[in-house]
N, C-alpha and C positions, 0 to 999 in steps of 0.2 A: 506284183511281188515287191517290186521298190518302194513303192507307197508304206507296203505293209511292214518293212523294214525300217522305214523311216518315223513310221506312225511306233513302233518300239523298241524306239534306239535308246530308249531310257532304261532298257532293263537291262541287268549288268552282262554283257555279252561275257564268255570266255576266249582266256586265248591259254596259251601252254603255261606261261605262269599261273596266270588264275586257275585254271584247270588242277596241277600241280599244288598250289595253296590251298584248293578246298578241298582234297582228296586228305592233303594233311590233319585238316581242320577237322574234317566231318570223322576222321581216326581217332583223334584226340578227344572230339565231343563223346562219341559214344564210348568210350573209357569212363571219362568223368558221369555219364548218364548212369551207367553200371555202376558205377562205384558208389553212386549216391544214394542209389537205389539200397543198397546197403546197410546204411546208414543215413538216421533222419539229421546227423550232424556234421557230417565228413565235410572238408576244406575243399572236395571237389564241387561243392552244390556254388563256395563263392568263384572257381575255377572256371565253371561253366559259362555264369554271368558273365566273365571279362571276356571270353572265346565267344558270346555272341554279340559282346560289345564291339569286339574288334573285328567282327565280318567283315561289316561293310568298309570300312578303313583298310581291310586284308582286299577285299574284292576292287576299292577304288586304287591303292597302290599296285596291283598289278595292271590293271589297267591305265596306270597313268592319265587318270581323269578322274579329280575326287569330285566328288556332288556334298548336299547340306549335311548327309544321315552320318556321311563317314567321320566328318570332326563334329558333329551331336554326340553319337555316340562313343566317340574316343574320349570326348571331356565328360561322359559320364562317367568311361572308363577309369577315368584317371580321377577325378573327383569323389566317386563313391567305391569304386575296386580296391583301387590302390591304398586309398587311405584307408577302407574297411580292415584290406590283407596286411597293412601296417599295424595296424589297431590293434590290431588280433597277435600276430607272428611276435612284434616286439614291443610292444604298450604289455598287453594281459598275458602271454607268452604261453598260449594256448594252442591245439594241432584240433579244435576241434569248436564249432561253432554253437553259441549255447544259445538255446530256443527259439527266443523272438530275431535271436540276428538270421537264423535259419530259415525262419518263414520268410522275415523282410528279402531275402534273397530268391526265393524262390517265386515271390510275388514279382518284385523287380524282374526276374528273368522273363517271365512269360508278359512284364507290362513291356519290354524292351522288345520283344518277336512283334508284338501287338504295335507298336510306335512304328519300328523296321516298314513293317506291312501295311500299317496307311499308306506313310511313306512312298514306297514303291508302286502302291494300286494306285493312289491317286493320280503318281507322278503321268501315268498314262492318260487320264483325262486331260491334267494340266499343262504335258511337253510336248504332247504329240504333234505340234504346227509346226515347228522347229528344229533344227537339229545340234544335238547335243555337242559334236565334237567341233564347233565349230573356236576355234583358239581363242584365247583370252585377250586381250589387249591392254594396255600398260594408258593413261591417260600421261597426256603433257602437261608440263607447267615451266610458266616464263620465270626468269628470276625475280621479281617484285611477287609472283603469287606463292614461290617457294620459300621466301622471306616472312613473307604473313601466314602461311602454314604452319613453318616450324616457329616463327613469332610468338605465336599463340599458346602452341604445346609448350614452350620452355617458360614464357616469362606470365601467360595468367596464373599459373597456380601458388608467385609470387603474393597474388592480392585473394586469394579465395576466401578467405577470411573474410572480405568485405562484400561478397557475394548475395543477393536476399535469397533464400530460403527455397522460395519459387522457382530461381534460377539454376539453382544445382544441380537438378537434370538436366535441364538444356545443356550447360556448363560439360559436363561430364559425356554425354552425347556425341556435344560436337568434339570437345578434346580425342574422344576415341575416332571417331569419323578422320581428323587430323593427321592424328600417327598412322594409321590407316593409309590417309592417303600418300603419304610422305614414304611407304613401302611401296605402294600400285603405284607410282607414275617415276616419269623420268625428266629430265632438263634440260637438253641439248645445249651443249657449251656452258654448262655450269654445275659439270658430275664433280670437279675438288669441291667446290664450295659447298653444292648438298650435301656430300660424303659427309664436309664438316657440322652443317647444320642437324645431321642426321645422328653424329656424337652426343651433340648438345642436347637433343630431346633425352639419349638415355643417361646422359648426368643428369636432365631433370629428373626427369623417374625415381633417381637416385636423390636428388635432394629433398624430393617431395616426402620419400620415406622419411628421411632423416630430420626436418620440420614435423610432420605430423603422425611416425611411427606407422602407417598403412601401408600396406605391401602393393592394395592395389592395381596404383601405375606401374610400378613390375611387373606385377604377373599382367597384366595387362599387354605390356609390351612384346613378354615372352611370349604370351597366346598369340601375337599377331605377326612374332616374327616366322615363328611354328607354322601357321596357317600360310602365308604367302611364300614360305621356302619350298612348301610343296608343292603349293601351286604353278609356282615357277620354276619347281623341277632343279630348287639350288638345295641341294640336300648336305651341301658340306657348309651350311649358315646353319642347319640344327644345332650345330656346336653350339653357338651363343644363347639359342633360349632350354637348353641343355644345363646348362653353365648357370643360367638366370636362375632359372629354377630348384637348381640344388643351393644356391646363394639362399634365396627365398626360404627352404626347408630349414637350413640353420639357423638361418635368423627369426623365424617363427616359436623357437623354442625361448627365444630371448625381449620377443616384441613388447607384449606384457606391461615386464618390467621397463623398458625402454620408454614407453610410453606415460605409464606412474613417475618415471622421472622426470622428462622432460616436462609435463603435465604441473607438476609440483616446482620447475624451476623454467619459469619462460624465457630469461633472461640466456638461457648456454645459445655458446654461439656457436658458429657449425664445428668448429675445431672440439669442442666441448661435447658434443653430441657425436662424433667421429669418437673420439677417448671413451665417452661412456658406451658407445656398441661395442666397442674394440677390446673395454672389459668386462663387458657383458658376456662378451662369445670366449674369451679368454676363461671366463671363471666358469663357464658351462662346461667347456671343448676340455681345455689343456689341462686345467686343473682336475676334471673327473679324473681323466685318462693316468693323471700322476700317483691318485690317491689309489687306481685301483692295482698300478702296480706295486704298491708297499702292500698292501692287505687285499687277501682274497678274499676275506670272509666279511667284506663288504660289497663285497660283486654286486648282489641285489640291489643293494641302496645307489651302486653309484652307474650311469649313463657313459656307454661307451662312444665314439663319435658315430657309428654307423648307426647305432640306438637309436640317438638324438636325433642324425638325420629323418630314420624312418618315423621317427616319433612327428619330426615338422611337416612327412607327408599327410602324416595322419590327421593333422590339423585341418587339413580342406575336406573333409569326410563332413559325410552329413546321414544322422541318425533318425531325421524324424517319421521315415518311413515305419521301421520297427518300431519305435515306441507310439507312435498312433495305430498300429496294426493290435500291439501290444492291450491298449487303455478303450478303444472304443468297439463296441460302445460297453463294454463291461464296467468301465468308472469311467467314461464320457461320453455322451449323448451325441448321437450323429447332429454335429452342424445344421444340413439339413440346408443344403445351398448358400447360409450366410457370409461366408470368406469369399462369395462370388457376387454379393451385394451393389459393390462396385462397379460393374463394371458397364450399367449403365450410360454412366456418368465421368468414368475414368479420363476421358478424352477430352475432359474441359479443363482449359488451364485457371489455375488459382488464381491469375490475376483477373482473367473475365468474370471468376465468380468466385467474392470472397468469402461467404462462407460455405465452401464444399467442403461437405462431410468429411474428417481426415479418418482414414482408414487406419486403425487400431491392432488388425488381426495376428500382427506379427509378435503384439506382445500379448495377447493374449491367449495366443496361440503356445507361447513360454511358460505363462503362468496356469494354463488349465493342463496342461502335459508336465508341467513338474522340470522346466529348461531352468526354470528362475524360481525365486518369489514368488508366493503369491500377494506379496506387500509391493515388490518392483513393477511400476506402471512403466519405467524409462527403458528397459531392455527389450530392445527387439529380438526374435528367434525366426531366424527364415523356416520353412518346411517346402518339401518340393510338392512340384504340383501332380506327382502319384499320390503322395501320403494325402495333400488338398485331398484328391479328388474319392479316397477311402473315407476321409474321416467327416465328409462333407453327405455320402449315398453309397457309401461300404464298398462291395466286390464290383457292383454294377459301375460305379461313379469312375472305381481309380480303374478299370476295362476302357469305358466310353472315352474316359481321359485323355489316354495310350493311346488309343484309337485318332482321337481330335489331333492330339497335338501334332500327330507324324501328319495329318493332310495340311494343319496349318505351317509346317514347317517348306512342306513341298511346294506349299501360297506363299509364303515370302521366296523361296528360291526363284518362283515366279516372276516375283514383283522386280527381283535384284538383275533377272534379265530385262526386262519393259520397261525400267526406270533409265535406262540408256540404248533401247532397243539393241541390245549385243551384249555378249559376255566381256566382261571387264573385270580385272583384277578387286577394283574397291569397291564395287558395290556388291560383288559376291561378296566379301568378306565385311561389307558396314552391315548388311540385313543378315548374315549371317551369327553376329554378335549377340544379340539379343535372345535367338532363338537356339543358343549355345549352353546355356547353364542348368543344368539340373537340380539345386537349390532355389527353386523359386516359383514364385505358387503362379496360378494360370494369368489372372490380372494382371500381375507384373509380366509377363510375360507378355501377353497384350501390349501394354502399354508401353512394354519399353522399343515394341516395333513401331509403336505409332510413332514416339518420341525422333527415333532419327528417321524416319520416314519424313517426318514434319523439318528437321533442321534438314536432313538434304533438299527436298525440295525447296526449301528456302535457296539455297546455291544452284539447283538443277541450271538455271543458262551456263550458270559458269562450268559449270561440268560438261555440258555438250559442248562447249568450246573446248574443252580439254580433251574431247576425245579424239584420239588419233582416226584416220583413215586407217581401215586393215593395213598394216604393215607387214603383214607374213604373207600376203598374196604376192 
């Protein structure tokens, strides 16, 4: 009987919370189930989606043991929910969903139970040696290796400009791997000075936007302070990527033009690029907000600051599911496996082989769906790898999709334990990076687990030397 407990300790046991949470949960769904049923456009069809995005994040926080599906699914949550129900509530200011965002949602929900369920089926073939509750552990670092950690994170993106081309994945890789690790470990007799080196990473975050207008390493940061506050059970640090993130949203509505500026005058120096955000968000923020109190019968035209907030969430949203459900194959021709062409070959780096094919699909993926131009060769247009897998072999392609991707997700959670034979704060969260974004077609998604897969192992000695002996025994 122990055996058999052990062999599926992966499936989300109940306790009185849990129990209590899904009693809520499964109330609420079938409300919205009814309600939708009703109507083939009702706000409940995108209501649902988020109540089954948020399961397993509902089912890992009560049990205080999250696994990969819970922050999958939460950054879908947040990435295509939020921003859809922004979209909708205060961009078009509509209480009801029109057509193609209807179906996209309703395809999304049943690819998202289909993802959930690899997921978990798999997880049984793949965890069962092991067992799951066994605590996290924190790696060590001497002060010389917490020097050249945060080293690296604050003062390369100084020179990135002079980076080749090739290298900007690696580059961007290891940087995240970095701050990463600079969250998972700790320094015995040298917690002031991390404390302080660990400021300096998020001023660079901060300066990096302010040279180059990308949000990026912010949200970057904020994703990673998010992931390891719950992992480690410090839920009063949400503040800060709480905090990150609504910064993020306003300034999103101002990036743009921030960028056209800076862009058009290389010479501002950082005081000068401080003055111009600072009247950028002034003449968005303060100045709407004055004009709409003289005149109401501008209301429409002008943005209130809550607006604009939800208008900045709305910006991480991503469309291309609907409008390829929308165009193909009615005005576009099923792909027919081509956006998977690569991936042969994805795994060879550019410098061993220099003429590899450079893969194209993301702009012309723009320009045959109508994102761009059809004259613009230089824009790229991400699509996720549901809409890939529709617009590539229809209902069958973006199913099998759903299906792949939740087992390949449950194979890296794999790997994140084997790669240091024990659960460890940073290597759950470096493989779990990759396999996090829902903007991004299958290839990339491959490839971007190879990519740090490839730079940790490059450091792996130095890692097992950082591993702590269990410390909570």
């Amino acid at each position: 009987m122990s055996t058999l407990v052990k062999k599926f300790n992966v499936v989300p046991f109940v306790n009185p919370y849990t129990l209590f949470g899904l009693v809520i949960w499964v109330g609420f769904v079938n409300f919205l189930i009814y309600d939708s049923w009703n109507s083939d456009k009702t706000m409940s069809k995108l209501y649902l989606l988020m109540a089954i995005q948020l399961l397993p994040f509902l089912i890992c926080f009560t049990r205080q043991h999250f696994d990969y599906i819970a922050f999958v699914m939460f950054n879908h949550f947040f990435t295509f929910s939020v921003g859809k129900l922004n979209q909708l509530k205060f961009n078009y200011k509509v209480d009801e969903l029109y057509p193609a965002a209807a179906h996209a949602i309703d395809e999304l929900s049943l690819c998202s139970v289909l993802l959930i369920l690899g997921y978990y089926i798999s997880r049984q073939f793949i965890f069962y040696r092991f067992i799951e509750k066994e605590k996290f552990q924190l790696l060590s670092l001497s002060r010389i290796q917490l020097m050249i950690v945060a080293g690296y994170v604050i003062f390369v993106p100084l020179f990135l400009g002079h980076l080749p081309t090739w290298l900007i994945t690696m580059h961007f890789a290891t940087m995240a791997a970095d701050m990463v690790l600079l969250l998972c470990s700790n320094s015995p007799g040298n917690e002031v000075f991390s404390r302080f080196l660990r400021m300096g990473v998020a001023f660079s975050t901060v300066w990096y936007f302010l040279s180059t207008g990308f949000l990026t390493m912010v949200g970057n940061l904020a994703g990673y302070i998010f992931i390891a506050s719950c992992l480690q059970k410090k839920y009063k640090q949400l503040l800060l990527p709480l905090v990150l993130g609504l910064i993020a949203c306003l300034v999103q509505n101002v990036k743009q033009d921030y960028r056209i500026t800076i862009r058009d005058n290389p010479y501002f120096t950082v005081n000068d690029r401080i003055d111009l955000l600072g009247n950028l968000l002034y003449a968005k923020y303060v100045e709407d907000v004055e004009l709409e109190e003289v005149t109401m019968e501008e209301e429409e035209e002008k943005e209130g600051i809550s607006q604009n907030l939800s208008k900045g969430f709305s910006r991480a949203g991503d469309d291309s599911l609907e409008v390829v459900l929308e165009k193909t194959p009615k005005e576009v021709p099923f792909w027919e496996g081509e956006s998977y062409s690569a991936l042969p070959y994805i795994f060879i780096p550019r410098a061993l082989w220099t003429d590899k094919p450079s893969r194209h699909i993301w702009n012309k993926f723009g320009r045959t769906y109508g994102f761009i131009g059809a004259n613009d060769y230089q824009t790229s247009v991400g699509v996720s790898y549901i809409a890939e897998g529709y617009m590539n072999f229809g209902y069958v392609g973006m199913y099998s999709i759903a299906l792949l991707v939740g087992i390949f997700i449950a194979a890296v959670e794999r790997l994140s334990f084997y790669f240091l034979r024990g659960y460890y704060y940073f290597t759950f969260m470096c493989f779990l990076m990759p396999v996090m974004t829902y903007a991004s077609d299958f290839t990339t998604l491959i490839n971007s687990t190879f990519v740090i897969s490839m730079v940790l192992l490059i450091f792996r000695t130095q890692f097992v030397k950082m591993a702590q002996v269990d410390d909570y025994s």
